[in-house]
C-alpha positions as CSV (number, residue, x, y, z in Angstrom):
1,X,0.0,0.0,0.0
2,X,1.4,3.5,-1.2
3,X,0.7,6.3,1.4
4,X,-0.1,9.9,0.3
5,X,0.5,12.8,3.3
6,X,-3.7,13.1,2.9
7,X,-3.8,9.6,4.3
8,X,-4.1,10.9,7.0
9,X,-5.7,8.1,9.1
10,X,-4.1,5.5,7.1
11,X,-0.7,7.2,8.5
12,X,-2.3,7.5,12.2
13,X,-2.6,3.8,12.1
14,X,0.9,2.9,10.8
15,X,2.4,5.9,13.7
16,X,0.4,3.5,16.3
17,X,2.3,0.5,15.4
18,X,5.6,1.7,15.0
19,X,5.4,4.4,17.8
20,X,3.7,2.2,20.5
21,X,5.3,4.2,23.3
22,X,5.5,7.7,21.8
23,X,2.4,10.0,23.4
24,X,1.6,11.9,19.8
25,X,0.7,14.8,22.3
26,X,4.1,15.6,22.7
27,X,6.0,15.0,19.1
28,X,7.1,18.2,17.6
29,X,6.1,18.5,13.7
30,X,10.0,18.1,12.5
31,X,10.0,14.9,13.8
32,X,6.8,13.7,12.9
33,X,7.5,14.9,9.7
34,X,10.4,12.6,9.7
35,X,8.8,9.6,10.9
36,X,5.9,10.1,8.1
37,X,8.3,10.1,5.6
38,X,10.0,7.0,7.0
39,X,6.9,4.7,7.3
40,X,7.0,1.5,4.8
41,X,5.0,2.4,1.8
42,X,5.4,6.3,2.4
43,X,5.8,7.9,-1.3
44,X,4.9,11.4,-1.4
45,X,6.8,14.2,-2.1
46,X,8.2,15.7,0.7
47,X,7.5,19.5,-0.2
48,X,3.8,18.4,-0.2
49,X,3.9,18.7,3.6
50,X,2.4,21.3,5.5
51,X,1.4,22.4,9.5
52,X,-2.0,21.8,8.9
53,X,-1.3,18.1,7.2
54,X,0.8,17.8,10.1
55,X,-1.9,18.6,13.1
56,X,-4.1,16.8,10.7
57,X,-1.9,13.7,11.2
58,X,-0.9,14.3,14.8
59,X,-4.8,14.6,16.0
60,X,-5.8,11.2,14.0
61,X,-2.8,9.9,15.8
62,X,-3.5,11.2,19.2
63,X,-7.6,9.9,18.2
64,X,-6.4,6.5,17.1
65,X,-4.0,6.1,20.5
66,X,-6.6,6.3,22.6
């Protein structure tokens, strides 16, 4: 599965799993940036990427943690 930055829960799950003892709450946006761009399948262009994609991503995240 190829993952765009606007899957944005599909991303939220994948953080989950590879993150299991991060709190998303806390992760500045350089970093979750990072890890994003890391996850297996990730294939979007980089410059894509904005704050509100990231707080997008960081909320599902925080949602899908709980």
């Amino acid at each position: 599965m190829s993952l765009c930055w606007t899957d944005v829960n599909d991303i939220a799950i994948e953080l989950v799993e590879q993150y299991q003892d991060i709190d998303p709450r806390y992760v500045n946006f350089v970093d979750l940036r990072n890890w994003v761009m890391a996850l297996p399948g990730f294939d979007d262009d980089p410059q894509r990427c904005g704050e509100k994609i990231l707080e997008a991503i960081q909320a599902a995240w925080i949602e899908e943690a709980d």
